[in-house]
DRENRORO-816719 format. One record per residue (C-alpha): x, y, z; residue number from 1; residue in one letter. Coordinates in nm, 2 decimals, decimal comma. Layout:
N
+--------+--------+--------+------+------+
:      x :      y :      z : finu : keke :
+--------+--------+--------+------+------+
:      X :      Y :      Z :  NUM :    a :
...
+--------+--------+--------+------+------+
This chain:
338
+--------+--------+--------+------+------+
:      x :      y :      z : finu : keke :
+--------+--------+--------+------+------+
: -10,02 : -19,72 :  10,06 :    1 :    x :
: -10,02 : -19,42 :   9,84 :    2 :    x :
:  -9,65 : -19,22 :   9,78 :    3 :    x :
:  -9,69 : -18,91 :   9,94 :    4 :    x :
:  -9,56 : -18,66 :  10,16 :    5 :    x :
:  -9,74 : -18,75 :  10,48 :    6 :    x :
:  -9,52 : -18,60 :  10,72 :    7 :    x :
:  -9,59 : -18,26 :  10,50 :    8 :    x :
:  -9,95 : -18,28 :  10,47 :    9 :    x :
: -10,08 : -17,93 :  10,48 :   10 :    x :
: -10,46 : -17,93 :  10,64 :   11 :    x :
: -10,69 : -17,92 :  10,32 :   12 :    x :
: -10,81 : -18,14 :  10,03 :   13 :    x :
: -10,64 : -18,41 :   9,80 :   14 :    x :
: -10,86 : -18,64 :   9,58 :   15 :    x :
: -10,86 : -18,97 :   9,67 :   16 :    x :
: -11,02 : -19,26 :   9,48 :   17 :    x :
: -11,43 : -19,31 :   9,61 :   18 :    x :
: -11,65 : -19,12 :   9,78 :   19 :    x :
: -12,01 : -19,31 :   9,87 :   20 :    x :
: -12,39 : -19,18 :   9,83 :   21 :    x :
: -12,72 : -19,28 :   9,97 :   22 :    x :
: -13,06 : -19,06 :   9,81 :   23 :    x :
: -13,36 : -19,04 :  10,05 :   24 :    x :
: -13,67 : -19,05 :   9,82 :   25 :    x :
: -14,10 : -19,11 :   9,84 :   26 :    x :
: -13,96 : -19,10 :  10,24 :   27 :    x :
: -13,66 : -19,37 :  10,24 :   28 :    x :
: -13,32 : -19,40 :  10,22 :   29 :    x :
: -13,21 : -19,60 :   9,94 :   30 :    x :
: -12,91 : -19,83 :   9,87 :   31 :    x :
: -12,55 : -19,70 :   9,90 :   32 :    x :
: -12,35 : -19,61 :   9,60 :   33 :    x :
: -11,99 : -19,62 :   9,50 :   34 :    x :
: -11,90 : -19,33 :   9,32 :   35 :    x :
: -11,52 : -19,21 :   9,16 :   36 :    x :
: -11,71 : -18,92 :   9,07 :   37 :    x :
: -11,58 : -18,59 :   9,29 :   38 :    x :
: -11,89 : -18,37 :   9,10 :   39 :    x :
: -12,23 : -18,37 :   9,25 :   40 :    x :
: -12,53 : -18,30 :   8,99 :   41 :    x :
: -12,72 : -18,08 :   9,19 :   42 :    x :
: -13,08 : -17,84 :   9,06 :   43 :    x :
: -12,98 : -17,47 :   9,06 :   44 :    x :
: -13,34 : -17,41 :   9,26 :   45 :    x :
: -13,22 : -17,70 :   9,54 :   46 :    x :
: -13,31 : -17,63 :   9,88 :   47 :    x :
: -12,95 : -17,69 :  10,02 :   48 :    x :
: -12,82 : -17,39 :   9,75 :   49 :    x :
: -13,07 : -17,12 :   9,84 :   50 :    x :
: -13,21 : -17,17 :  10,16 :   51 :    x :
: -12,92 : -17,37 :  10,33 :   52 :    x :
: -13,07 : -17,69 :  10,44 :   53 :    x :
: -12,73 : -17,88 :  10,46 :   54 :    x :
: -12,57 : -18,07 :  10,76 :   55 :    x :
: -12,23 : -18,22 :  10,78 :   56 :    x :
: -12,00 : -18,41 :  11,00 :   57 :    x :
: -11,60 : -18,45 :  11,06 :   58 :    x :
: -11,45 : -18,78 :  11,20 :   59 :    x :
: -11,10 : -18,93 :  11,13 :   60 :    x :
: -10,97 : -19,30 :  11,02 :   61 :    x :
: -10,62 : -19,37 :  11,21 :   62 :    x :
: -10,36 : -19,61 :  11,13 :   63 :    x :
: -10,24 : -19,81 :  11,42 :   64 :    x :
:  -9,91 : -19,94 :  11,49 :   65 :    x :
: -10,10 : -20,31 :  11,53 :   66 :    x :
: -10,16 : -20,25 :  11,20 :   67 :    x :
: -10,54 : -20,21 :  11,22 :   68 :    x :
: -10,74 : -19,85 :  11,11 :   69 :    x :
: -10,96 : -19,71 :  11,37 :   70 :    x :
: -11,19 : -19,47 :  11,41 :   71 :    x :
: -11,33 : -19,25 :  11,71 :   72 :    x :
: -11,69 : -19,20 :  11,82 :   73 :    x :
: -11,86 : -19,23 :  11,49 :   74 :    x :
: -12,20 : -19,34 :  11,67 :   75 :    x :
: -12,19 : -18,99 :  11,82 :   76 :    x :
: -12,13 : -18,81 :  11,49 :   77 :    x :
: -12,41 : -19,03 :  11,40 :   78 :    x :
: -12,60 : -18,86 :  11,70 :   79 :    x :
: -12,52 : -18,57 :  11,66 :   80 :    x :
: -12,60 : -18,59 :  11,26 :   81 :    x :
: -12,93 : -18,66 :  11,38 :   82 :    x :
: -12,98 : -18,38 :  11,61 :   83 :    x :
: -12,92 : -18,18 :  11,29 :   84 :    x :
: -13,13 : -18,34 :  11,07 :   85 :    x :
: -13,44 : -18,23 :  11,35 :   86 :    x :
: -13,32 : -17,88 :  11,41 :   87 :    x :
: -13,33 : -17,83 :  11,07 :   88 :    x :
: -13,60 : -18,06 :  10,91 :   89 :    x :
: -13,42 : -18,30 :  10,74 :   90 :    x :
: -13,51 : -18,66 :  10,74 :   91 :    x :
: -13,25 : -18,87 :  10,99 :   92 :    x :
: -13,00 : -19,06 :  10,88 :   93 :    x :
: -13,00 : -19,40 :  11,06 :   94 :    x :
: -12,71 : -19,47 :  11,29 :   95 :    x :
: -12,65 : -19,81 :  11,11 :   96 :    x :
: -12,64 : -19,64 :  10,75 :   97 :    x :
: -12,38 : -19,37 :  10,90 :   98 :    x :
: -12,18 : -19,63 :  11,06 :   99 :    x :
: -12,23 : -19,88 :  10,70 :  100 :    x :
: -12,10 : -19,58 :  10,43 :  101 :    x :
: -11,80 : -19,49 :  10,72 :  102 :    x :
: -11,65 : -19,84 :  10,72 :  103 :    x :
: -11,74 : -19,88 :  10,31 :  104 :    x :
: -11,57 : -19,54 :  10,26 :  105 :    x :
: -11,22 : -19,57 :  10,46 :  106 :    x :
: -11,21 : -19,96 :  10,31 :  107 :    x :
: -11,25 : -19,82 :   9,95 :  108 :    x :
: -10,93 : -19,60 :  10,02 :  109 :    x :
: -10,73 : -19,77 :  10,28 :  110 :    x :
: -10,45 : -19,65 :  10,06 :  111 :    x :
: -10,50 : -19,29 :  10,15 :  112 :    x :
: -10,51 : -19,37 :  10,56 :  113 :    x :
: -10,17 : -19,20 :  10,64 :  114 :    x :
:  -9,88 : -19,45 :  10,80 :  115 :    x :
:  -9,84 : -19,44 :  11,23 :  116 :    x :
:  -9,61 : -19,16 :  11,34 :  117 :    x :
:  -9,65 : -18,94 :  11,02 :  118 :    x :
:  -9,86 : -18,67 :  11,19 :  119 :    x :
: -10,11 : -18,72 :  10,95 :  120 :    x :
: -10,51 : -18,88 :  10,94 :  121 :    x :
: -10,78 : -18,94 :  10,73 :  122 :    x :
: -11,02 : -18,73 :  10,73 :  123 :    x :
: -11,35 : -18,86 :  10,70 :  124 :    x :
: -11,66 : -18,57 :  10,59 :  125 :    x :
: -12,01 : -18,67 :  10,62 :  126 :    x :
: -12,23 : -18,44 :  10,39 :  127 :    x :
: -12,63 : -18,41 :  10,39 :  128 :    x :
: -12,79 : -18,19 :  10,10 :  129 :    x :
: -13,14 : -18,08 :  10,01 :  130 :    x :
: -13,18 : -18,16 :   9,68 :  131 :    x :
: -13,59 : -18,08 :   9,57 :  132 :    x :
: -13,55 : -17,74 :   9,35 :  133 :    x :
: -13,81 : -17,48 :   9,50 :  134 :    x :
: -13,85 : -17,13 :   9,57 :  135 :    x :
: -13,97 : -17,11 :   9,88 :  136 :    x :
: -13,87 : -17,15 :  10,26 :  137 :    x :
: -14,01 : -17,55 :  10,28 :  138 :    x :
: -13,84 : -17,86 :  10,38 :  139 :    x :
: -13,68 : -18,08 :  10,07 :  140 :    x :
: -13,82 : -18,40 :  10,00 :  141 :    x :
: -13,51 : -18,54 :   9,83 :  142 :    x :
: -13,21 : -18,56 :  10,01 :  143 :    x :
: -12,81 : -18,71 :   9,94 :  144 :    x :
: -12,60 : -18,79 :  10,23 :  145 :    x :
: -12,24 : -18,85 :  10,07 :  146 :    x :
: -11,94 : -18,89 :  10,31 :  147 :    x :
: -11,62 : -18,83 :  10,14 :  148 :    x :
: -11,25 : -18,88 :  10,28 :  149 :    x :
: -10,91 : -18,70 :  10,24 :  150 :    x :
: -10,57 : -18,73 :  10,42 :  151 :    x :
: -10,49 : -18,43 :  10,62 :  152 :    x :
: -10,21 : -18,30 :  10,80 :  153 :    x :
: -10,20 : -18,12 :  11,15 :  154 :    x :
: -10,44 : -17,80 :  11,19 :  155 :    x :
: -10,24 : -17,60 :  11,30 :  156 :    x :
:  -9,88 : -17,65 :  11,18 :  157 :    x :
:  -9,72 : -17,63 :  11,49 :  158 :    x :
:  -9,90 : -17,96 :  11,61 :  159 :    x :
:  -9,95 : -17,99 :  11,96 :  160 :    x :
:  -9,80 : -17,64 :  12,09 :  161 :    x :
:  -9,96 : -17,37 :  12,25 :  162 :    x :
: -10,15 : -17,04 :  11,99 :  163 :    x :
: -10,28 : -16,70 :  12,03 :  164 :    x :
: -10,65 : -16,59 :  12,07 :  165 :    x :
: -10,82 : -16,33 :  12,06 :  166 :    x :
: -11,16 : -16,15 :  12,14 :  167 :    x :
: -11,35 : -16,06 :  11,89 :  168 :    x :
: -11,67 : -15,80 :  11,97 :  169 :    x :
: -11,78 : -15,70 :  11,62 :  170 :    x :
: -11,94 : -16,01 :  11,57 :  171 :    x :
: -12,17 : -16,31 :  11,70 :  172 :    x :
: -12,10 : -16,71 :  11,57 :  173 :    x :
: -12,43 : -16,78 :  11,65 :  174 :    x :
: -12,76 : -16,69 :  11,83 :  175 :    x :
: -12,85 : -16,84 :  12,18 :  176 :    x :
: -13,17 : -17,00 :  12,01 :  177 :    x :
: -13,03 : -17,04 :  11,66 :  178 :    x :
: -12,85 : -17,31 :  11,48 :  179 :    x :
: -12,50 : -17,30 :  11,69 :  180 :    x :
: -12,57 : -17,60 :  11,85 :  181 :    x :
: -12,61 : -17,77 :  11,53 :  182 :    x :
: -12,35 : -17,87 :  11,30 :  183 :    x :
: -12,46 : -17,66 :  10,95 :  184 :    x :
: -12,26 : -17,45 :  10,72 :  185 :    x :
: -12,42 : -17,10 :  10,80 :  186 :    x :
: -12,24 : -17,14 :  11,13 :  187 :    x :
: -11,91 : -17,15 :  10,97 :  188 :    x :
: -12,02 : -16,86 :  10,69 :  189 :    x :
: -12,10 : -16,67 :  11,01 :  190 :    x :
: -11,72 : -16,74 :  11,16 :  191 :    x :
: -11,54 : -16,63 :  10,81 :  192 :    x :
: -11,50 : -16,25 :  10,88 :  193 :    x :
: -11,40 : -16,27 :  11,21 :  194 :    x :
: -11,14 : -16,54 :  11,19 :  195 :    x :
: -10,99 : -16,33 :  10,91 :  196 :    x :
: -10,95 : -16,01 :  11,14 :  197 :    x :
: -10,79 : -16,26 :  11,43 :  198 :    x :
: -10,55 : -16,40 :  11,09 :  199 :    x :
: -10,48 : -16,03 :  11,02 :  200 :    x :
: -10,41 : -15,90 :  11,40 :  201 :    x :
: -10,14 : -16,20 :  11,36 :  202 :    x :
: -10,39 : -16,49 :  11,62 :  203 :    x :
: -10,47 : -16,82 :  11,53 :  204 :    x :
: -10,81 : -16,82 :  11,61 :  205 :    x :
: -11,12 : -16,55 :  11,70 :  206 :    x :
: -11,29 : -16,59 :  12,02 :  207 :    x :
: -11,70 : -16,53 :  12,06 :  208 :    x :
: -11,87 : -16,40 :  12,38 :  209 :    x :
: -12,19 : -16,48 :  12,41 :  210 :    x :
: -12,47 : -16,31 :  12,15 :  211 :    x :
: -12,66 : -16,17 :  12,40 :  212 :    x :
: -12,50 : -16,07 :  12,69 :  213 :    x :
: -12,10 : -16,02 :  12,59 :  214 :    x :
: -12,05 : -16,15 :  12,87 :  215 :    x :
: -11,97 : -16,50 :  12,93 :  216 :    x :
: -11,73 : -16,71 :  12,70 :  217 :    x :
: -11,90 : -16,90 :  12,40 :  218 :    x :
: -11,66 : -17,08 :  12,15 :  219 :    x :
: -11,35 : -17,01 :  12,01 :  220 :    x :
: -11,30 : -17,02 :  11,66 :  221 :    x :
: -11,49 : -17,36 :  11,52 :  222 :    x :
: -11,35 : -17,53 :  11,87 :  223 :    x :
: -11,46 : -17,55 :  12,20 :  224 :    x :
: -11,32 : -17,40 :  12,54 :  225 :    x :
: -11,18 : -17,56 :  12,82 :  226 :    x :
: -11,05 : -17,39 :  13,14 :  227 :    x :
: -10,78 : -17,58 :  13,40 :  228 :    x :
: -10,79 : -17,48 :  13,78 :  229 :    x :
: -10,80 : -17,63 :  14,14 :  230 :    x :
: -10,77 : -17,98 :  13,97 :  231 :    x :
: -11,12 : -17,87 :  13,77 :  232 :    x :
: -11,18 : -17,87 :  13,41 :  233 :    x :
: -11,41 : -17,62 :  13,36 :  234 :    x :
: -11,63 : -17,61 :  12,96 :  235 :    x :
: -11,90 : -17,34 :  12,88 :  236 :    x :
: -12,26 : -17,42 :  12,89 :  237 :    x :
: -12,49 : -17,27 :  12,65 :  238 :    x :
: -12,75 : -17,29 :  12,41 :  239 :    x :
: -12,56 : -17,18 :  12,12 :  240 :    x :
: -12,24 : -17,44 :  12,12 :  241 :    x :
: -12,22 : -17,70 :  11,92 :  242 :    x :
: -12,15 : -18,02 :  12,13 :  243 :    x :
: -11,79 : -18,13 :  12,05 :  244 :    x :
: -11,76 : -18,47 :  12,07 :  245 :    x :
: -11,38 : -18,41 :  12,14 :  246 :    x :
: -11,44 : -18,20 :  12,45 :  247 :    x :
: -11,72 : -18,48 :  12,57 :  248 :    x :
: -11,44 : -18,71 :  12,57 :  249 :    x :
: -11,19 : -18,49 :  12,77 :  250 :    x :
: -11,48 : -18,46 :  13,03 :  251 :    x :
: -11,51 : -18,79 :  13,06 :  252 :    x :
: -11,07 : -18,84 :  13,08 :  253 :    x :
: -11,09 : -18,54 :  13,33 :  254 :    x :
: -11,32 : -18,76 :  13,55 :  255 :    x :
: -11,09 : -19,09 :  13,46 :  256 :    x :
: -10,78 : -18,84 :  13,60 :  257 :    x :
: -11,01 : -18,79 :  13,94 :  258 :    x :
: -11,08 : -18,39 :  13,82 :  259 :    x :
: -11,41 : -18,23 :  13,85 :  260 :    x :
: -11,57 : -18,13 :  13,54 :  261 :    x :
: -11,81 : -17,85 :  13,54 :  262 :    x :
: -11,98 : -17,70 :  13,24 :  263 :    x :
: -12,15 : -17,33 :  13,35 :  264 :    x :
: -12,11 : -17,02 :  13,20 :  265 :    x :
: -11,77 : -16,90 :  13,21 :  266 :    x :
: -11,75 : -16,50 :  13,27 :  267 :    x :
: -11,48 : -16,30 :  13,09 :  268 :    x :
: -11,32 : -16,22 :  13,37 :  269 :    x :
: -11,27 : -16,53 :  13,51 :  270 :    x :
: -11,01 : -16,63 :  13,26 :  271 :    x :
: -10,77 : -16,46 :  13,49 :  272 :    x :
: -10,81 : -16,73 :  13,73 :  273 :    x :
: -10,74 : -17,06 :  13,49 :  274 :    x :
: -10,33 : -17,25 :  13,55 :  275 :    x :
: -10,44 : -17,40 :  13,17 :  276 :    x :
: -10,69 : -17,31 :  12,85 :  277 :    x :
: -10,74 : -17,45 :  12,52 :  278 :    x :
: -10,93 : -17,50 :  12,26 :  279 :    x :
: -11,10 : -17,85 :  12,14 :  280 :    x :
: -11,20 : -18,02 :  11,82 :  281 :    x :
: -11,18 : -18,34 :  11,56 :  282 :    x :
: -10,93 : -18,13 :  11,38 :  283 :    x :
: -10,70 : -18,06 :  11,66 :  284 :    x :
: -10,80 : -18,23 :  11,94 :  285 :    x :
: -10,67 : -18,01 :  12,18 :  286 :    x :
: -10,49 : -17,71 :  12,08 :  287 :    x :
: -10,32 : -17,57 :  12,41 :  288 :    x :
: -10,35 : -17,13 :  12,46 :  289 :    x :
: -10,09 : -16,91 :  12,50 :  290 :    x :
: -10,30 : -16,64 :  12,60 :  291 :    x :
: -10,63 : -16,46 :  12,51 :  292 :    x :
: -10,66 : -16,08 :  12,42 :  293 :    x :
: -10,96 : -15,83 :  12,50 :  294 :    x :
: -10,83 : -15,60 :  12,24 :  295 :    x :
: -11,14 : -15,35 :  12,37 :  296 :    x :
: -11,03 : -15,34 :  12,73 :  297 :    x :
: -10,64 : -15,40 :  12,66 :  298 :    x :
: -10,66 : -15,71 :  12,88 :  299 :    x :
: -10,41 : -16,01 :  12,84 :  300 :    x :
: -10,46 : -16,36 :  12,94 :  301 :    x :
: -10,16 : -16,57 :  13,02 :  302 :    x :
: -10,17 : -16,94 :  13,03 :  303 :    x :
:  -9,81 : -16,98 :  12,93 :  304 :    x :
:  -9,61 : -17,03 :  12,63 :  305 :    x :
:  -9,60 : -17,44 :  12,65 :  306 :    x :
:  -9,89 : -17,67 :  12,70 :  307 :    x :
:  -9,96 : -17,74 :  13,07 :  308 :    x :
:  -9,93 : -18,05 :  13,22 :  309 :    x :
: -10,27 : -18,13 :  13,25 :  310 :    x :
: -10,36 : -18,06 :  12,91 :  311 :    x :
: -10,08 : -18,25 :  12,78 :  312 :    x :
: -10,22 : -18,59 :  12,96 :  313 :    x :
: -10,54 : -18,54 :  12,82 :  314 :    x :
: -10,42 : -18,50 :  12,48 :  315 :    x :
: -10,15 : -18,80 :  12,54 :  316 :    x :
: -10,47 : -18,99 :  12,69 :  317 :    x :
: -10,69 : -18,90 :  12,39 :  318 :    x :
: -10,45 : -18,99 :  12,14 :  319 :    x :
: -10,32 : -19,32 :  12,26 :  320 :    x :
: -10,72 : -19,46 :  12,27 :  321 :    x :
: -10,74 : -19,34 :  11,88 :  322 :    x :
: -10,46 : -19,53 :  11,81 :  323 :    x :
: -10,52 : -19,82 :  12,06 :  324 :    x :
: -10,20 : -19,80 :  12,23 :  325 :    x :
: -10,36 : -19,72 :  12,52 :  326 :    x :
: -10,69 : -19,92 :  12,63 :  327 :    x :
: -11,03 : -19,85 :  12,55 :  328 :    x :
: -11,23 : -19,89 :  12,84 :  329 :    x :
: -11,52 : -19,66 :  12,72 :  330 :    x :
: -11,49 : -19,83 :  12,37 :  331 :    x :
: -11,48 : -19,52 :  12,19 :  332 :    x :
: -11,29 : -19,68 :  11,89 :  333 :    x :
: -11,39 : -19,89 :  11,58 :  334 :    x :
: -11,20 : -20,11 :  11,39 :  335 :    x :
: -11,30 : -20,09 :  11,03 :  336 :    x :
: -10,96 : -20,26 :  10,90 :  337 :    x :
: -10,84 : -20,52 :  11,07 :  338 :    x :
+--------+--------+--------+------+------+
C-alpha cells in the first residue's frame, strides 16, 4: 500500500499508476489497453471537444476489513452508462467490457485503494469521448471509453454531519426533456455558476426547482433529494434527474426498514413538513441537511443541526454492505480483490 496521508485526503485528484482504454472503431470495441500515460491524444475538431458528445460515470473500490476490495453496483453504472450512450448517440458500452476494465483497473493499483477506517476510497471514473474531428452537429464514429482511478477523501470535510442548502432561482440544472437524466458533462458546466453563489452566500450546496414550473423540488447540487416523514421516504420524480444509483439503494433499505417509499413531485412548500432531508450521491452517500433557504421568500427550513435517526441507519446500512460487514442480501457488492 502506497505512504500517504489517507486519513487527510482532500476530495480531488492524485496520479496513481494505470489507467485503461478500449477504442470503438469500423462499429466495434476493440481490446483493452494498459496505459501509464495520464495524457489523451485527442483531434482539436473531435466531437466530444466542440459539440460535447461525452458520458462519464463515478463508482468506488473499498477496502474491507476481511481484507478483500469491493465495489458497489457497477452493473448499474454500466446501465446507466448505457442509457447515456442512447440519449446522446453514442455507441454502448457492453456491461461485460465495463465490468472487465473496472476489475483490470482497481487490480493494476490495488496499492492506491485506501486502508479500512481511514475515511478514504478509491475512486473509480468511467470516461467515454467522441473522438472523429468534424465540424458539424453528427454523431462520432470513433470513440475511447477510459476509466481512470484516484483515492479520494470525504466530500464534504465534515464527513457524515449535517450542511446548509440553499435555493437558487437564477438558474435551471437542466431542462425537463433535456440531458438531466443523463450523466454528461454539460449538466455539471450548467451547475458551476450557481454552486459558486451557494459557496459565496457561505452553503454547501445550491438547490434547483424544477425548469419549468419553479415549483416542485429537482436536485440539489450534483445529488439527489430525499424527504423523511410519517415513517416515508419521500424522492422527487421527474424527467430531468439523473437516476442516482445511491438514492435507488436507499429506496430499496427504506423498504428493507418496513418505510414507504414514494417518488412524486415534491412542492416547495412541503419541505415544511419533513422530521429528516438530505442529499444523496457516490461521492457522499448521504449527506444529512441542516436546513434549506428560499432566499426570495425569506423562508427557512429546519431539519436539525445533527443527522436524524433515520438517516443515520440508512447511511450505517449503506456503508456496512460496501464494506461487507453487514450482509448483502441484494448482492450489490463485487469482489475484484480477493
Amino acid at each position: 500500500m502506497k505512504d500517504l496521508d489517507w486519513a487527510n485526503l482532500s476530495f480531488g485528484y492524485l496520479p496513481t499508476d494505470y489507467n485503461v482504454r478500449c477504442y470503438y472503431r469500423n462499429g466495434k470495441w476493440g481490446e483493452i489497453e494498459v496505459c501509464s500515460d495520464e495524457d489523451i491524444k485527442i483531434h482539436i475538431a473531435a466531437t466530444c471537444l466542440h459539440y460535447g458528445q461525452e458520458a462519464f460515470e463515478g463508482l468506488k473500490a473499498y477496502r474491507c476489513p476481511d481484507g478483500k476490495v469491493r465495489v458497489f453496483r457497477m452493473d448499474e453504472n454500466a446501465a446507466r452508462l448505457q442509457s447515456t450512450c442512447r440519449g446522446i448517440m453514442m455507441p454502448e458500452v457492453p456491461t461485460e467490457l465495463f465490468e472487465e476494465m473496472v476489475r483490470k483497473v482497481v487490480r493494476l493499483n490495488q496499492e492506491y485503494v485506501p486502508p479500512y477506517e481511514s475515511g478514504a476510497t478509491l475512486y473509480v471514473r468511467p470516461l467515454l469521448l467522441g473522438l472523429t474531428p468534424q465540424i458539424g452537429v453528427h454523431p462520432s464514429t470513433e470513440y475511447v471509453f477510459l476509466i481512470l482511478v484516484t483515492p479520494v477523501g470525504p466530500y464534504f470535510k465534515g464527513g457524515f454531519s449535517t450542511n446548509p442548502y440553499v435555493i437558487i432561482r437564477e438558474y435551471d440544472r437542466s431542462a425537463p426533456l433535456g440531458t438531466g437524466i443523463y450523466k454528461v458533462g454539460g449538466n455539471y458546466a450548467a451547475s458551476l455558476k450557481a454552486n459558486s453563489i451557494a459557496h459565496q452566500k457561505g452553503y454547501a450546496c445550491e438547490f434547483y426547482l424544477d425548469a419549468k414550473e419553479k415549483k416542485y423540488m429537482d436536485e440539489c447540487g450534483a445529488a439527489n433529494f430525499f424527504g423523511i416523514k410519517n415513517n416515508t421516504y419521500v424522492t422527487p420524480k421527474s424527467t430531468s434527474i439523473l437516476p442516482s444509483i445511491t438514492n435507488k439503494s436507499l429506496c430499496q433499505l427504506a423498504e428493507d426498514m418496513g418505510m414507504t417509499v414514494e417518488r412524486r413531485k415534491i412542492p416547495e412548500e412541503e419541505l415544511a413538513t419533513f422530521d429528516e432531508a438530505g442529499a444523496c450521491g457516490t461521492a457522499a452517500v448521504i449527506s444529512p441537511i441542516s436546513y434549506i433557504d428560499d432566499l426570495e421568500t425569506g423562508k427557512r427550513y429546519n431539519y436539525g443541526e445533527k443527522p436524524g435517526p433515520v438517516s443515520t441507519k440508512l447511511y450505517d446500512t449503506l456503508r456496512g454492505i460496501q464494506y461487507g460487514t453487514i450482509p448483502d442480501k441484494h448482492h450489490w457488492t463485487f469482489v475484484v480483490i480477493d
